[in-house]
C-alpha positions in Angstrom: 34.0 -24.1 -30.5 31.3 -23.0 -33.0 28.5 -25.2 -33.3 26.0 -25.2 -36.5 23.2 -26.7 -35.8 19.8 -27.2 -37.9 16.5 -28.8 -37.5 12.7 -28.7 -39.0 9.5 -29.2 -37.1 10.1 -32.3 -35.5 13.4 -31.4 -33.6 13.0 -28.0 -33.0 12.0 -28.0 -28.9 14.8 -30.3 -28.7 17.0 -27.8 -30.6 15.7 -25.3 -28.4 17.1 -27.4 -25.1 20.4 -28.1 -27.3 21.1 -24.7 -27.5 21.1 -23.5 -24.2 23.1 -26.9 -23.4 26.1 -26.2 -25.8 26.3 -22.1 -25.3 26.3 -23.3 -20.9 29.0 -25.5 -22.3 30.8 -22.4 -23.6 30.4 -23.1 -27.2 29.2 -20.4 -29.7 26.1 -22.2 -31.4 24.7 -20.8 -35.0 21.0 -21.8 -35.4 19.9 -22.6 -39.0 16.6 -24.2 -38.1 13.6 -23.0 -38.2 12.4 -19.8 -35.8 8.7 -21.0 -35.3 7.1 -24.0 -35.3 5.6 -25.3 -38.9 4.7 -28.9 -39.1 4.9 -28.8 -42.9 8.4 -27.3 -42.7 11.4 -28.9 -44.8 14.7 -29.9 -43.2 16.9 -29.5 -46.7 17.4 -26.4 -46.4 17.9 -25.7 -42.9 20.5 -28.6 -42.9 21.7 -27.6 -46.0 22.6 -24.4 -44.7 24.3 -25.6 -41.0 26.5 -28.0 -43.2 27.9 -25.0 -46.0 28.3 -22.9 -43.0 30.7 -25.7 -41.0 32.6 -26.2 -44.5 33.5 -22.2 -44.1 34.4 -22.3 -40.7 36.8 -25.0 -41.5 38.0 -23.1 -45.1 38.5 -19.9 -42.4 40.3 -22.0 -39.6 37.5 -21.3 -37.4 37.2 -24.6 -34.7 33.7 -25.9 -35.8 31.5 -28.9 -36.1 27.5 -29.5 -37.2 24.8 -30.9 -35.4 21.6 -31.5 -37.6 18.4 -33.4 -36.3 15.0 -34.1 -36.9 13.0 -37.2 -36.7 15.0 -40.3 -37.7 18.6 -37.9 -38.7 18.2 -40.0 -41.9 17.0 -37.2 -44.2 19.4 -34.8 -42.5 22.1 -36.3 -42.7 21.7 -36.9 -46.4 21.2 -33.6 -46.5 24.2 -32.6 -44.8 26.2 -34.9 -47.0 24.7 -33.2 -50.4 27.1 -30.2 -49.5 31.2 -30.8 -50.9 33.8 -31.3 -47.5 31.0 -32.7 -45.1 31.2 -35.6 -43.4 27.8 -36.3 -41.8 27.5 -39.5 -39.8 23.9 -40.6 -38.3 24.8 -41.1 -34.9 22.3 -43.4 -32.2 25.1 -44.3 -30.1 27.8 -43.3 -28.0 30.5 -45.8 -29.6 29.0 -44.1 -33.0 29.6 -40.6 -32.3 33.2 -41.2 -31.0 34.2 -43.5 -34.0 32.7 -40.6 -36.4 34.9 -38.4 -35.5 38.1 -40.8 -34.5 38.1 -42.5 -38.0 36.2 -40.7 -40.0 36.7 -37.4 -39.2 33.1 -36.7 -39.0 32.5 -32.7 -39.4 28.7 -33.1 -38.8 26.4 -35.7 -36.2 22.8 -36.7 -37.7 20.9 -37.4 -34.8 17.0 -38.4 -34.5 15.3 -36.7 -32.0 12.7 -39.0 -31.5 14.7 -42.0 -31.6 16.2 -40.6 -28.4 15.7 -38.9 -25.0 17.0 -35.3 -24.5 19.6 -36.8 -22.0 20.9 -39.8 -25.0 21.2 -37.4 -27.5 23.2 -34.4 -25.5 25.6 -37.6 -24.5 26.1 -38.4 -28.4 26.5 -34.8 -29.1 29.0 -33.9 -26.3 30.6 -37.3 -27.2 30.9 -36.1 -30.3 32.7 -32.6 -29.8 35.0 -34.1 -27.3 36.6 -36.6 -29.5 39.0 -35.8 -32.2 40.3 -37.3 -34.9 42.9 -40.2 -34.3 45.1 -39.2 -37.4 45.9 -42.7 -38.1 47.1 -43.0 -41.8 44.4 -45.8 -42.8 41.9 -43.3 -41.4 43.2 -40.2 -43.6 44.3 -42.2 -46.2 40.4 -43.8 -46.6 39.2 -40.0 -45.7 41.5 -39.1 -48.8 39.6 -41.3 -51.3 36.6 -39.9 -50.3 37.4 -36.2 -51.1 38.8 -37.8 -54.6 36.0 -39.0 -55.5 33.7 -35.9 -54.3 36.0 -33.6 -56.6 36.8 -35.4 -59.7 34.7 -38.9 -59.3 38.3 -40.5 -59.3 38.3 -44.1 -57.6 41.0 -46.5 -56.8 41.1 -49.2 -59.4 38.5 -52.0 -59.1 40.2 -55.2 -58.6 37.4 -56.9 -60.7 38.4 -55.4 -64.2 41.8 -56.6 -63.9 40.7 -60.0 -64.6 40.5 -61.7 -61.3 37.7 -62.4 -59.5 34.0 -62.3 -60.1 33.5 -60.4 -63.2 30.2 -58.6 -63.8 27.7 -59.6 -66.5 28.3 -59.0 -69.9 26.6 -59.7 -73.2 23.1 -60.8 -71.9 24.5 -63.1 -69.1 22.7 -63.0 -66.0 23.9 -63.0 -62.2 22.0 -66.4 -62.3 24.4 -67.8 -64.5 26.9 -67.8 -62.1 28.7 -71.2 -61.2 30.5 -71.5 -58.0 31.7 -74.8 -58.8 32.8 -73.8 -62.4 36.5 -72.7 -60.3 
């Protein structure tokens, strides 16, 4: 499998370590991340970059998933998720890698790098590759949505504007005005 992978500053003698881990594992692994060290170095880009390259992979059939890190994942994966057809999911967990990919179909693992020690991260990341997507139709169909919205901004219809329920605010009415004994 081909494995994008992208970092700034703060990950990249992990990514260094991650690297030879994957390629021993026989996977081919892209580097987007920086080539020296820099601690004023910006992860958008790099991650940016791992994530378009794992959407055309995927567009060209090619067997691939995205591994962006740096100090928290947060930033990254937001990043990541800033390009159309990723699915980036900050991962800090085994049982969060492996449901990232089973239901969500997760193309891309955010990771912190100093949230974790070499040894937690490599088992989120391995995790990770081995587990595929279950298929299941509430998975694909909720996967489905998602890609709606990122192409046209299309969502299901909101239950609230058909009259039942809570209703938001309107006219200079405030959330405080809210009665729960009203019925």
């Amino acid at each position: 499998m081909r494995i994008h992978i992208a970092t700034d500053h703060a990950g990249l003698e992990f990514s260094t370590q991650l690297q030879h881990h994957l390629a021993a594992q026989g996977h081919e692994v892209v580097d987007h991340g920086p080539i020296e060290y820099d601690p004023l170095d910006d992860y958008p880009a790099f991650c940016i970059r791992a994530a378009q390259a794992v959407v055309r992979d995927q567009a060209a059939g090619v067997e691939t998933l995205g591994v962006v890190f740096g100090g928290s994942g947060n930033g990254e994966q937001i990043a990541a998720n800033k390009v159309r057809g990723v699915r980036a999911a900050l991962v800090w967990s085994i049982a969060t890698a492996e449901l990232a990919r089973e239901h969500n179909d997760a193309n891309v693992i955010a990771i912190g790098a100093r949230q974790h020690t070499f040894a937690e991260a490599v088992a989120f990341i391995d995790r990770f590759i081995a587990t595929p997507f279950s298929g299941e139709e509430r998975h694909a169909r909720r996967i489905a949505q998602l890609a709606d919205f990122e192409r046209d901004g299309s969502l299901l219809p909101d239950p609230r504007a058909a009259g039942g329920g809570i209703s938001a605010p309107t006219g200079g009415e405030s959330v405080d005005a809210f009665d729960p004994e009203a019925g």
